[in-house]
C-alpha positions in Angstrom: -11.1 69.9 141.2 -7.2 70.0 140.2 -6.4 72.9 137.9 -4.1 73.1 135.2 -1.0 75.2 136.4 -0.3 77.8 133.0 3.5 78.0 132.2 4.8 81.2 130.7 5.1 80.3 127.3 8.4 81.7 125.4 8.9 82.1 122.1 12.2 82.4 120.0 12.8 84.8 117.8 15.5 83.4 115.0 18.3 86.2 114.1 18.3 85.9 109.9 20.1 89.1 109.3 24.0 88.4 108.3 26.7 88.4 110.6 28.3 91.3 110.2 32.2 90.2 109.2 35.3 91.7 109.6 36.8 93.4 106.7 40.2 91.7 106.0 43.1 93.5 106.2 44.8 95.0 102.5 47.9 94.9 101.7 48.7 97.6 98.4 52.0 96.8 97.1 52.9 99.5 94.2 55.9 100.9 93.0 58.2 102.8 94.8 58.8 106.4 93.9 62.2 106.8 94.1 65.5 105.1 92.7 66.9 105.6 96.2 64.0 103.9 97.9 65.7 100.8 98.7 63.6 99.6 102.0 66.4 97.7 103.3 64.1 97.7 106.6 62.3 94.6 104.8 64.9 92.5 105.1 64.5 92.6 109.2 61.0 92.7 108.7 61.3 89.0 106.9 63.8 87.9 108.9 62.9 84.7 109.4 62.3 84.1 106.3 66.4 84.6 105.7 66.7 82.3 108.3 64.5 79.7 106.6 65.8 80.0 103.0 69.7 79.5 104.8 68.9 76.4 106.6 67.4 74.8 104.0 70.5 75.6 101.2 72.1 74.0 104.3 70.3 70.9 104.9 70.1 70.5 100.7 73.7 70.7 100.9 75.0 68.3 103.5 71.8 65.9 102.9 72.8 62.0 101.6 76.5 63.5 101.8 78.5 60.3 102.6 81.7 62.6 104.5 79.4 65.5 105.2 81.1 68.5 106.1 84.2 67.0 105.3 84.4 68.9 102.1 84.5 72.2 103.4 88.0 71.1 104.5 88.9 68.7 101.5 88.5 71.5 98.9 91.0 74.3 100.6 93.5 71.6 102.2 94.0 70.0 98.6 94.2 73.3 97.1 96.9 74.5 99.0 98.8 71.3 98.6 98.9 72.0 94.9 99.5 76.0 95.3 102.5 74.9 97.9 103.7 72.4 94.9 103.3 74.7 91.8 103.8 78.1 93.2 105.6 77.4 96.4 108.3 74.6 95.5 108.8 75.1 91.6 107.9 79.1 91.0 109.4 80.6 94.1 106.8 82.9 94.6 107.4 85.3 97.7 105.9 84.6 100.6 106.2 87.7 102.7 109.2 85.6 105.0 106.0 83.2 105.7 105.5 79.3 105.6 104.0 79.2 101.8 101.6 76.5 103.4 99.7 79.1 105.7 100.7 81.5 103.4 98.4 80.4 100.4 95.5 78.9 103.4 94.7 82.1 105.2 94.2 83.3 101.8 91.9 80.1 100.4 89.1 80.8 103.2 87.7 84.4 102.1 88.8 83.3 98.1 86.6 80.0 98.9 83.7 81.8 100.8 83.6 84.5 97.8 83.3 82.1 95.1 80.8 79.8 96.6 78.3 82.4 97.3 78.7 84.1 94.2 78.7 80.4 92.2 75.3 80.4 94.7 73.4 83.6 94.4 73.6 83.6 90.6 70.6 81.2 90.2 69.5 82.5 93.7 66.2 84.3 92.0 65.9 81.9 89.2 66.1 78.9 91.5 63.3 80.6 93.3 61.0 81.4 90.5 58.2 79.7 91.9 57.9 81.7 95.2 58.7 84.6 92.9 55.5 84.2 90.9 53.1 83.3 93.5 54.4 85.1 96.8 55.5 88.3 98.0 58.6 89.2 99.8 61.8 91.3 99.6 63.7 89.4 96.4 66.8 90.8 97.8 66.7 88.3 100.6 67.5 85.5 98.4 71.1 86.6 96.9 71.7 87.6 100.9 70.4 84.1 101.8 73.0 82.2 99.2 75.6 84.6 100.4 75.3 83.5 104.0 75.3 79.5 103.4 79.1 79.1 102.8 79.8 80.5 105.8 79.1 77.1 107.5 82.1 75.6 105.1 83.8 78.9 106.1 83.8 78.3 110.3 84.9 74.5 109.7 87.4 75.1 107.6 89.2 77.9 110.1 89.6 75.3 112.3 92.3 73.4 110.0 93.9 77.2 110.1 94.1 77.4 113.8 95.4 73.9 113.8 98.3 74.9 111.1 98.9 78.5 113.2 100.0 76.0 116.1 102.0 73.9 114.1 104.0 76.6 112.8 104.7 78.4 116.4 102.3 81.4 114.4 100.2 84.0 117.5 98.5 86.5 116.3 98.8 89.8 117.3 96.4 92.6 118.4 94.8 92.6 114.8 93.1 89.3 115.4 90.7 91.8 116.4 90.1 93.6 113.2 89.4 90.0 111.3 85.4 90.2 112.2 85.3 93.2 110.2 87.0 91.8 107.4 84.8 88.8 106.9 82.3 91.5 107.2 84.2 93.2 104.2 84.3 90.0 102.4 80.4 89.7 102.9 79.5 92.6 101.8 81.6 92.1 98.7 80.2 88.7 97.9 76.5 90.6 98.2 77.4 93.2 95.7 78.8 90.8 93.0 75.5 88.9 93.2 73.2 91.3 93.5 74.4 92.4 89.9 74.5 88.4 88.8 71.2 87.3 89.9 69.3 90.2 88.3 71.1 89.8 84.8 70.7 86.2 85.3 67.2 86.6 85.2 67.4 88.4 81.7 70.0 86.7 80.3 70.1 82.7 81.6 73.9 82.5 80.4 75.0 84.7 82.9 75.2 81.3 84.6 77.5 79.6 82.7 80.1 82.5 82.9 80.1 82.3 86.7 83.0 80.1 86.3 85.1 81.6 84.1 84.8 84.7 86.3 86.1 83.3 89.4 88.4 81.6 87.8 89.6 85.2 86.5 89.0 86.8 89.4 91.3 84.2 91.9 94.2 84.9 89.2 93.3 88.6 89.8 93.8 88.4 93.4 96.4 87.5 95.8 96.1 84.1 96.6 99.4 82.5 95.2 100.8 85.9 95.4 101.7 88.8 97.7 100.2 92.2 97.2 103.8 93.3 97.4 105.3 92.3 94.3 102.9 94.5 92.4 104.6 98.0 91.3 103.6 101.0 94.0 102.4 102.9 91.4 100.2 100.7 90.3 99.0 98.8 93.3 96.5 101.7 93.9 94.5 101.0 91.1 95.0 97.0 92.2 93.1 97.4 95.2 90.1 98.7 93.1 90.0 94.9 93.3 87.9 94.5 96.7 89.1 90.8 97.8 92.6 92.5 97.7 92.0 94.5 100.8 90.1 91.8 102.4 93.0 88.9 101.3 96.0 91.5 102.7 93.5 91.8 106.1 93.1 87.9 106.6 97.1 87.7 106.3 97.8 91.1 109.0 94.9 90.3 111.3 95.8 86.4 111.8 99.5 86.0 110.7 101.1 89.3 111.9 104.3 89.1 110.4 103.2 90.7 107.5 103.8 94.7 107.4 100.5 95.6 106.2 99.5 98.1 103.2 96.4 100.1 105.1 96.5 102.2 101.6 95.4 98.7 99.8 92.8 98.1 102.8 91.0 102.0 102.4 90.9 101.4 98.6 89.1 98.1 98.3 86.4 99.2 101.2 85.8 102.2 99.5 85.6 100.2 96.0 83.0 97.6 98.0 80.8 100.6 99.6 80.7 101.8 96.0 80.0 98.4 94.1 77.3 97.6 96.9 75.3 100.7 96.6 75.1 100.3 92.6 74.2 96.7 93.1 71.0 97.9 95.3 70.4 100.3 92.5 70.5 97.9 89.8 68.7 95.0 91.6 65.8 97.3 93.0 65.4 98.5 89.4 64.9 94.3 88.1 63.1 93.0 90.6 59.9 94.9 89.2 59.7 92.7 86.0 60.9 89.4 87.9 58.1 87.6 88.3 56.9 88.3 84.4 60.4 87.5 83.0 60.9 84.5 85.1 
């Protein structure tokens, strides 16, 4: 007789209790408690972020251009031509014993890196609006972000500087080495101005449309067809409350050298930037709460 071999039988018991699930992680964002709370450590935080919203005001700017970069140099070249006409041939304005050419260029790169990033940043938050409304991140990197875009036109059009500093038999002296620090100063000015602009911009949407008239204003105010020199002593104190004097009159010591520099000019206009900076956090820390219901 054969006999049935018996296999263990095993039985499956079915798990129909819930998965336990991991609680996501929250993220509070409230108010901060004081007006000197100004978490500037945000900005390194969302770094890349900067570096996003920069390359693409770059790419936007340069894209379906038919000479490309070629404008960064066409707009300070021309410009001088016409300063060196006007205010060079037929006004005899001083030069400081310089070529009025090179004179009127060294100052055209910081005047043209100001006015494009504050003609930038002061739709920088309205041009955002819809990340504004629907994402969080430090606003203040977008007025930083507009301010660093024109320093692409900036680099190229030094090179047209460099070339003119040969032709004229111009070498620079030891303060080539202070002219990092003041780009810096003309950064950091260009930050302050729209950090004021794009916050009113977003409460007033005119703001805008008087962007031009102040530059235009504020080039007259500053020494681009002019020397520093020619203004009274006693008054050129209260002229260098003006902070792209100090940073025009460092362009033209640091690169030209000939030119006896005023350090008094210099240490007024830092101080006035340091102070206009620290008011422009202030002020935009203080908007940026009713942004994204203004907006």
């Amino acid at each position: 007789m054969q006999t049935k071999s018996t296999q263990p039988t095993v039985s499956v018991l079915e798990d129909t209790s819930e998965p336990q699930r991991a609680e996501a992680p929250c993220l509070v964002i409230g108010p901060r408690k004081s007006w000197l709370d100004l978490d500037l450590r945000s900005i390194y935080v969302y770094r890349e972020l900067l570096y996003f919203l920069v390359w693409r005001d770059v790419k936007v700017r340069y894209k379906q251009a038919s000479i490309g970069a070629t404008w960064a140099i066409l707009q300070p070249v021309l410009t001088m031509l016409v300063f060196t006409i006007i205010f060079g041939k037929f006004a005899k304005m001083p030069s400081d014993g310089l070529p009025y050419p090179i004179f009127a260029y060294t100052a055209l790169l910081p005047w043209n890196y100001f006015a494009q990033a504050i003609s930038q940043s002061g739709s920088s938050v309205v041009r955002n609006s819809n990340l504004i409304s629907k994402v969080y991140f430090p606003r203040l990197i977008m007025p930083i972000a507009s301010t660093l875009t024109p320093l692409v036109d900036f680099a190229i059009a030094f090179i047209i500087l460099v070339g003119m500093m040969v032709w004229y038999g111009i070498t620079p002296t030891w303060g080539v080495l202070a002219l990092p620090l003041f780009l810096l100063l003309a950064m950091l000015t260009a930050v302050a101005v729209c950090l004021f602009l794009s916050a009113l911009n977003v409460q007033y949407r005119d703001v805008e449309h008087a962007i031009p008239f102040l530059v235009q204003f504020w080039m007259y105010a500053s020494p681009v067809v002019y020397s520093v020199h020619i203004v009274p002593e006693k008054w050129r104190a209260l002229y260098s409350l003006n902070p792209m004097v100090g940073v025009m009159e460092g362009f033209r010591w640091a690169l030209l050298g000939r030119v006896h520099p005023d350090f008094v000019v210099m240490i007024v206009s830092a101080a006035a930037v340091v102070l206009l900076l620290f008011g422009g956090l202030i002020y935009f820390r203080r908007m940026e709460r009713t942004f994204a219901d203004v907006i």
